[in-house]
C-alpha positions as CSV (number, residue, x, y, z in Angstrom):
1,X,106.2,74.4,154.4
2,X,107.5,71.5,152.4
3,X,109.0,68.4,153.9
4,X,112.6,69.6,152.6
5,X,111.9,72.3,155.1
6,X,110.6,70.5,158.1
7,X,113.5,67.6,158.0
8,X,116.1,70.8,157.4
9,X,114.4,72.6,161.0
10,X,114.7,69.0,162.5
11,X,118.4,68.8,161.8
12,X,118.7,72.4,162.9
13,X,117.1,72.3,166.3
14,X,119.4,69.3,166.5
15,X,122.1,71.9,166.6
16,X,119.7,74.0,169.0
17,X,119.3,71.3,171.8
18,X,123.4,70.6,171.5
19,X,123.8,74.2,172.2
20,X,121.5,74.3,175.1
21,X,122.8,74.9,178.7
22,X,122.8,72.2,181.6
23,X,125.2,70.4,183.6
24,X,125.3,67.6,181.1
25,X,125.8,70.2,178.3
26,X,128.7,71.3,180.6
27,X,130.6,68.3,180.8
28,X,133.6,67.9,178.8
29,X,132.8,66.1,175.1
30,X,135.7,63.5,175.3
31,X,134.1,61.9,178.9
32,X,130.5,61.6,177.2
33,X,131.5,60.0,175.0
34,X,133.9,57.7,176.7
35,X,130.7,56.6,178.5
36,X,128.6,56.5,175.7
37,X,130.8,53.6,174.0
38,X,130.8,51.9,177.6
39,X,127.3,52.2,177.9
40,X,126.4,50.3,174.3
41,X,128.9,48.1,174.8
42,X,127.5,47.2,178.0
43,X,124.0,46.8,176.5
44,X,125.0,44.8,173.6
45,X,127.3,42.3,176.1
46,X,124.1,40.9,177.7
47,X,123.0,37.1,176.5
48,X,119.8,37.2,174.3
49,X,118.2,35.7,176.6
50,X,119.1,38.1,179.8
51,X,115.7,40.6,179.9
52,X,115.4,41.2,183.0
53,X,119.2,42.2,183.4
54,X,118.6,44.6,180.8
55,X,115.5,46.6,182.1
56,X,117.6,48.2,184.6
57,X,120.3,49.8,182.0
58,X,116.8,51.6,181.2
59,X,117.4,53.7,184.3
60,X,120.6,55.8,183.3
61,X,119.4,57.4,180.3
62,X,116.4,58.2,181.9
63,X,118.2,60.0,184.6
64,X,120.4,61.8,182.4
65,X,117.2,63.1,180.8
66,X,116.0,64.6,183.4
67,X,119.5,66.4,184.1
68,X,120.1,67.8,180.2
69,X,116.8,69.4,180.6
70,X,116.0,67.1,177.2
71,X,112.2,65.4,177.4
72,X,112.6,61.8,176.9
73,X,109.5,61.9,174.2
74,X,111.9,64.6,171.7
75,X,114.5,61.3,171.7
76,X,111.6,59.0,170.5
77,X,110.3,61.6,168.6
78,X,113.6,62.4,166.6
79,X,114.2,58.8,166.3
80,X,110.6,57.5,164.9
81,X,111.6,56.5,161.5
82,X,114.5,54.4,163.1
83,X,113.1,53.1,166.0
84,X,110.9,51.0,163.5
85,X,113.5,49.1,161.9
86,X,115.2,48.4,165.1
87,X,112.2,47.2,166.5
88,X,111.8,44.4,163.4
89,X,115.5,43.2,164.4
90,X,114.0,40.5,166.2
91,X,110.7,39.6,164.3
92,X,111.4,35.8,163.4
93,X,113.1,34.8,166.3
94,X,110.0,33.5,167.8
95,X,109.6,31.2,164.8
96,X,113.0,30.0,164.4
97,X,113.8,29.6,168.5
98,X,110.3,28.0,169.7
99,X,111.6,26.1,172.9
100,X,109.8,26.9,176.0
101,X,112.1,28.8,177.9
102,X,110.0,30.3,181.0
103,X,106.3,29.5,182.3
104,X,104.1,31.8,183.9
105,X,101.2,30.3,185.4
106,X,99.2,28.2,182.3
107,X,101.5,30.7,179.7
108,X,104.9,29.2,178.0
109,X,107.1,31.7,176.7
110,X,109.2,30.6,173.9
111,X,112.9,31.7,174.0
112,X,112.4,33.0,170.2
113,X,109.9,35.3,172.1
114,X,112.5,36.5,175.2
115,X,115.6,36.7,172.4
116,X,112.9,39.1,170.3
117,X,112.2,41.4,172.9
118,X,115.6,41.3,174.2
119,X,117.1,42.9,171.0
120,X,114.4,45.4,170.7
121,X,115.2,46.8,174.1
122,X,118.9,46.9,173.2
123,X,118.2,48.5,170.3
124,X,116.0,51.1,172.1
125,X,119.0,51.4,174.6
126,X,121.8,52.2,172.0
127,X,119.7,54.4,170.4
128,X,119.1,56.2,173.4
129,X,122.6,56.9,174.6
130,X,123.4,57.8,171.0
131,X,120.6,60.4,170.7
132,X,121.6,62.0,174.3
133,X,125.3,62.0,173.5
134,X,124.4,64.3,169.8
135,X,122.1,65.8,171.6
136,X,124.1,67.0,174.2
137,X,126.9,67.9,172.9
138,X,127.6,69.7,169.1
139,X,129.4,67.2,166.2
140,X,132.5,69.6,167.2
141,X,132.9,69.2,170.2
142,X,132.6,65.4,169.3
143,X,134.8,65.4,166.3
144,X,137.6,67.2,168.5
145,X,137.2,64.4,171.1
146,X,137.9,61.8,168.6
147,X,140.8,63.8,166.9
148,X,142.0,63.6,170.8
149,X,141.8,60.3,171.0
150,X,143.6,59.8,168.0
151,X,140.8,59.0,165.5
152,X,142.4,59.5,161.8
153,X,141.7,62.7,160.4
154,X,140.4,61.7,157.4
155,X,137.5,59.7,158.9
156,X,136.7,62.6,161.7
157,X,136.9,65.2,158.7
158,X,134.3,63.0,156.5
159,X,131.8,62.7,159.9
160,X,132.1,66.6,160.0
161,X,131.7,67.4,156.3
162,X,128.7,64.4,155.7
163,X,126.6,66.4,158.5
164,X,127.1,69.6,157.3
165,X,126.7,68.7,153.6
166,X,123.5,66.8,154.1
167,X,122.0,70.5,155.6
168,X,123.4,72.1,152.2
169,X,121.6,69.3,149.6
170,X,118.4,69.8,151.8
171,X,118.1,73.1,151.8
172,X,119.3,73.9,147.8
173,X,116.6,71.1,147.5
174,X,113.8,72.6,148.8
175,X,115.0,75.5,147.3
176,X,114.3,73.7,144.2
177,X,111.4,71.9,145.1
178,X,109.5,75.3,145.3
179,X,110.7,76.2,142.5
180,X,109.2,73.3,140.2
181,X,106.2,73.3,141.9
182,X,105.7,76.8,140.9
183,X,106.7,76.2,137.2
184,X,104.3,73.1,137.7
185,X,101.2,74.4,140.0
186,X,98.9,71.6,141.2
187,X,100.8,69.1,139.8
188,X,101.8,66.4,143.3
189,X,105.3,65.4,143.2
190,X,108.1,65.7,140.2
191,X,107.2,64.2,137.4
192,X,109.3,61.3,135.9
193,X,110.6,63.2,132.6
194,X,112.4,65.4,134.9
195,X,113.9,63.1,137.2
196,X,117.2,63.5,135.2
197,X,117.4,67.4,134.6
198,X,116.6,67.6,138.7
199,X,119.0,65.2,140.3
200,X,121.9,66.8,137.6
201,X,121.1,70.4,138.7
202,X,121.0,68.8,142.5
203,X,124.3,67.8,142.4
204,X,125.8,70.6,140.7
205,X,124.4,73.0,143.0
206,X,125.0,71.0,146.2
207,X,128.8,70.8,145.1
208,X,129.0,74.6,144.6
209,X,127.5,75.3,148.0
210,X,129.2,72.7,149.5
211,X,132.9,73.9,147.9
212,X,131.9,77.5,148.8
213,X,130.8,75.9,152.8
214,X,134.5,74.5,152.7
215,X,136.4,77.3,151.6
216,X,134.5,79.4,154.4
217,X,136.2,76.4,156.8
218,X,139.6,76.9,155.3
219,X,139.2,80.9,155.5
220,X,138.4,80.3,159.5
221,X,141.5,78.4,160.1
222,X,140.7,74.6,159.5
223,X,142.8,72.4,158.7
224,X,141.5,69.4,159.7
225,X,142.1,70.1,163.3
226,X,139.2,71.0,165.8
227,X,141.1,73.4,168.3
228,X,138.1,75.7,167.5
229,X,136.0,73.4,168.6
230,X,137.9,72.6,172.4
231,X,135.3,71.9,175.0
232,X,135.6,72.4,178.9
233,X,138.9,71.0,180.2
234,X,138.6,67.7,181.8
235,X,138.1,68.3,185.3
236,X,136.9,66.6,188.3
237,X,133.7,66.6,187.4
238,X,134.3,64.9,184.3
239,X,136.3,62.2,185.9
240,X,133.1,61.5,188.5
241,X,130.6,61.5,185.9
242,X,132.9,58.9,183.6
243,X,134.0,57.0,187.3
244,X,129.7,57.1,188.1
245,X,128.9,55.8,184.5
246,X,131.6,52.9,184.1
247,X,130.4,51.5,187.5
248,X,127.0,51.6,186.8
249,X,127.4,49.5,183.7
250,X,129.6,47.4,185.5
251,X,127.3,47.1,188.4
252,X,124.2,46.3,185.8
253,X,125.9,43.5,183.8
254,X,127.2,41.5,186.6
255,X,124.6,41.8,189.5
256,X,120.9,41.2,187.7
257,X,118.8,44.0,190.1
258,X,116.0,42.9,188.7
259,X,115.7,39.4,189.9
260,X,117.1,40.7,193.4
261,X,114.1,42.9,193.8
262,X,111.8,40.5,192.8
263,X,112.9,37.9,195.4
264,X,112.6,40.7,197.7
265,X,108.6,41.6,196.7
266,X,108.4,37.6,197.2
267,X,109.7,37.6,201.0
């Protein structure tokens, strides 16, 4: 199995754990991801400097986890060529920002060092919600929510098509991929001379796929409208688990719960 095939069974058992039944899969699309934009926003309101108010946002994702069924380790798992970059965010902070900021015991901590980890945790965080909400629910279900919320077509129908089309130029190139390689046995990777010849046939055949992949579409009623795609009503259930979410990240940005256990341990 080539890497073209293992990144195209990662983007299908994408599609596999959105499919998957739980009562977060059951929840209607529009109120996960309602909360999902609270939730970021949220994280990314916090002051660079705010850590400890931050560790306890850590707790709803976690929890939500556990109730999708969804080990927490397939998020960082699906997310490790990402979670590096978000991780350097922060890098040179703690050379550009190198004033003491806490001390513990004979240690100073800089706030270049705070402001670094701070942003790496709220990266974490985003990414997170991000990964439960598509992993949760299919791009659909998601795309109808936004047409409902009156997201304009044309942006909705280019977040559909994108997703799909990335499956079709991965699989028609592995499909190539083998082929060159048998034409070209032993030989590691493609060689430079046909660079040209293979990106040219790439495209040409990704288009056809892709026009054949929209005419399908067309022939199954689309129009740009995702009424195939309706979720579960929104019900009561729905309207807890966005009332639940909203005052938890409401809760967790104005009252630190960090520092109020801690002065708790210390009585």
């Amino acid at each position: 199995m080539n890497k073209m095939d293992k990144a195209l069974r990662e983007l299908t058992r994408m599609d596999e754990l959105a499919g998957q039944d739980s009562p977060l899969h059951r929840l209607n699309a529009g109120a996960k991801l309602i909360s999902t934009i609270v939730y970021i926003l949220t994280v990314m309101s916090f002051h660079k400097y705010n850590l400890t108010g931050l560790i306890p946002m850590l707790l709803l994702p976690v929890l939500l986890f556990q109730v999708s069924g969804i080990p927490v380790r397939t998020c960082f798992y699906k997310l490790r060529i990402v979670l590096p970059l978000v991780m350097a965010v922060g890098l040179f902070n703690p050379f550009f920002d190198r004033a003491v900021l806490v001390r513990i015991g004979g240690f100073s901590v800089s706030g270049g060092v705070v402001s670094m980890l701070s942003l790496m945790l709220k990266g974490v965080l985003c990414l997170m919600a991000s990964f439960l909400l598509v992993s949760t629910t299919t791009l659909d279900s998601i795309c109808a929510a936004l047409r409902r919320f009156h997201v304009p077509k044309v942006l909705v129908t280019l977040l559909l098509l994108t997703y799909r089309y990335i499956g079709v130029m991965i699989e028609e190139l592995s499909v190539m991929t083998d082929a060159y390689h048998l034409r070209a046995p032993g030989q590691k990777g493609i060689h430079v001379s046909a660079w040209g010849s293979f990106l040219g046939q790439l495209l040409l055949r990704s288009m056809d796929r892709a026009q054949e992949l929209y005419a399908a579409m067309q022939l199954r009623g689309y129009r740009g409208e995702f009424y195939y795609a309706e979720s579960a009503p929104f019900g009561k259930r729905d309207m807890v688990y966005l009332a639940l979410s909203i005052v938890y990240c409401v809760l967790m940005r104005f009252v630190n719960l960090s520092e109020i256990m801690g002065q708790m341990v210390v009585r």
